[in-house]
Structures are given as C-alpha cells and as structure tokens.
N, C-alpha and C positions, 0 to 999 in steps of 0.2 A: 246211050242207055240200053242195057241188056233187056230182053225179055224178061226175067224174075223182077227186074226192078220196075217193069213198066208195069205190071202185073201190082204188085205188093203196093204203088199208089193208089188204087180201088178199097177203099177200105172193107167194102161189101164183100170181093172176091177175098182179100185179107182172113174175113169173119168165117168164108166157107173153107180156107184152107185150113185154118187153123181146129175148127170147132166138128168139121163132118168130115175133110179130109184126108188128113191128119190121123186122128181117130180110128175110120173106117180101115185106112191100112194097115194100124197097126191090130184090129178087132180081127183083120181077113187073115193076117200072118200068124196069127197065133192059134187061131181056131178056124183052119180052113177045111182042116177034116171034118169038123161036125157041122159049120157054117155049109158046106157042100149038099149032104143032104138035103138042109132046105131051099133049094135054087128054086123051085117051083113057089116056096112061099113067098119068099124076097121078092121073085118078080112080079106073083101075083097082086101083094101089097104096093110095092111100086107100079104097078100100070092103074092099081084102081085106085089110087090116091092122087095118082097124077090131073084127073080127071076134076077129080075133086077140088083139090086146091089150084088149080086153074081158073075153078069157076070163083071159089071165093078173093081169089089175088085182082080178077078181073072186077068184078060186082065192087069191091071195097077199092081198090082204087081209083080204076078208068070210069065205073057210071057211079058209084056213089060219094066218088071222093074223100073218102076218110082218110085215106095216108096217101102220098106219094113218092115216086122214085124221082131221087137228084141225077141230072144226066151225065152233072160232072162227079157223081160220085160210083157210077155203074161203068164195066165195060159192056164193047160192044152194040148192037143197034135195039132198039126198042121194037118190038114184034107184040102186036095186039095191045099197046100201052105197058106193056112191061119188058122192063130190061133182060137180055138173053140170062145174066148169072142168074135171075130169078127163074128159070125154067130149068137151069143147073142144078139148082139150090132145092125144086120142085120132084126132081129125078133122084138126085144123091140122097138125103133127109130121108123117106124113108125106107130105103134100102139101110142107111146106116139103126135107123131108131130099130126097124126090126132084127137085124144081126143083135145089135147089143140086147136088146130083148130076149132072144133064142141063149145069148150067153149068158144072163141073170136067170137065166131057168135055170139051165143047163147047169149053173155052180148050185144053186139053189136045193134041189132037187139031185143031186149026186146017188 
C-alpha cells in the first residue's frame, strides 16, 4: 500500500483533502495576486483562531465529553486528546474560509 492509499482510508483526512484542500489550491492558483496582499490578514486570522478553537475542540471533547474522535478513524497520535488532523484541520480552515471570503468581496465589489 502506497502512501495516497494509506492516506485516503482516514476518512477525516479524506474530508480535509477534499473540502479545504483541494479548494484552498485551487482559491490560491487563481487569485494569488490579490490573495498576496492580504498575508498579514490570513495569518492573523489563522493564529487567532487557532487559539480559539483549540480551547473549544478541547472543552467539548476531552472535559466535557460531547463528541469524540475514533482512533481508528484519525491519523496519527492523539496530542492533548485530539487527533493531529484535528490541529491540521484547526490551521488550514481558516486560512481557507478567509481567502474565499476576500474572494466573495473582491468579485462582489468589482
């Protein structure tokens, strides 16, 4: 079994390849000149979001129990009770929601 294939049984990493990965390349290849300009906003949204939805991934999982991660459904090792794609998923997200947001303006607003 190749890597893609070991990869593409996760169905979780699956969901981020498909839905934020996927996406996001194709968001950065087309609109990389105007995407560029805001690198200071992208990042700034992604560090202070990160923070955020860490504390809520933790709170609702690991101490209050409302949802949990299947371990044969995650790659990778579990860090602070949550699976590493979850910290993946925590970084990419919104980086991608804000690009495509800058682009709904940007066509919006011509």
């Amino acid at each position: 079994m190749n890597f893609i294939e070991f990869i593409w049984n996760f169905p979780y990493i699956r969901w981020h390849i498909c839905f934020i990965l996927l996406p996001s390349i194709v968001i950065w290849l087309f609109y990389w000149r105007y995407l560029i300009r805001y690198k200071k906003t992208i990042l700034f949204i992604t560090l202070i979001g990160f923070p955020g939805a860490l504390f809520a991934e933790i709170l609702g999982s690991t101490i209050l129990r409302i949802w949990y991660y299947n371990p044969a459904q995650h790659l990778g090792p579990f860090i602070l009770g949550l699976p590493l794609g979850e910290y993946i998923f925590m970084l990419f997200f919104p980086q991608f929601f804000v690009s495509l947001l800058l682009i709904v303006r940007k066509e919006l607003y011509k």
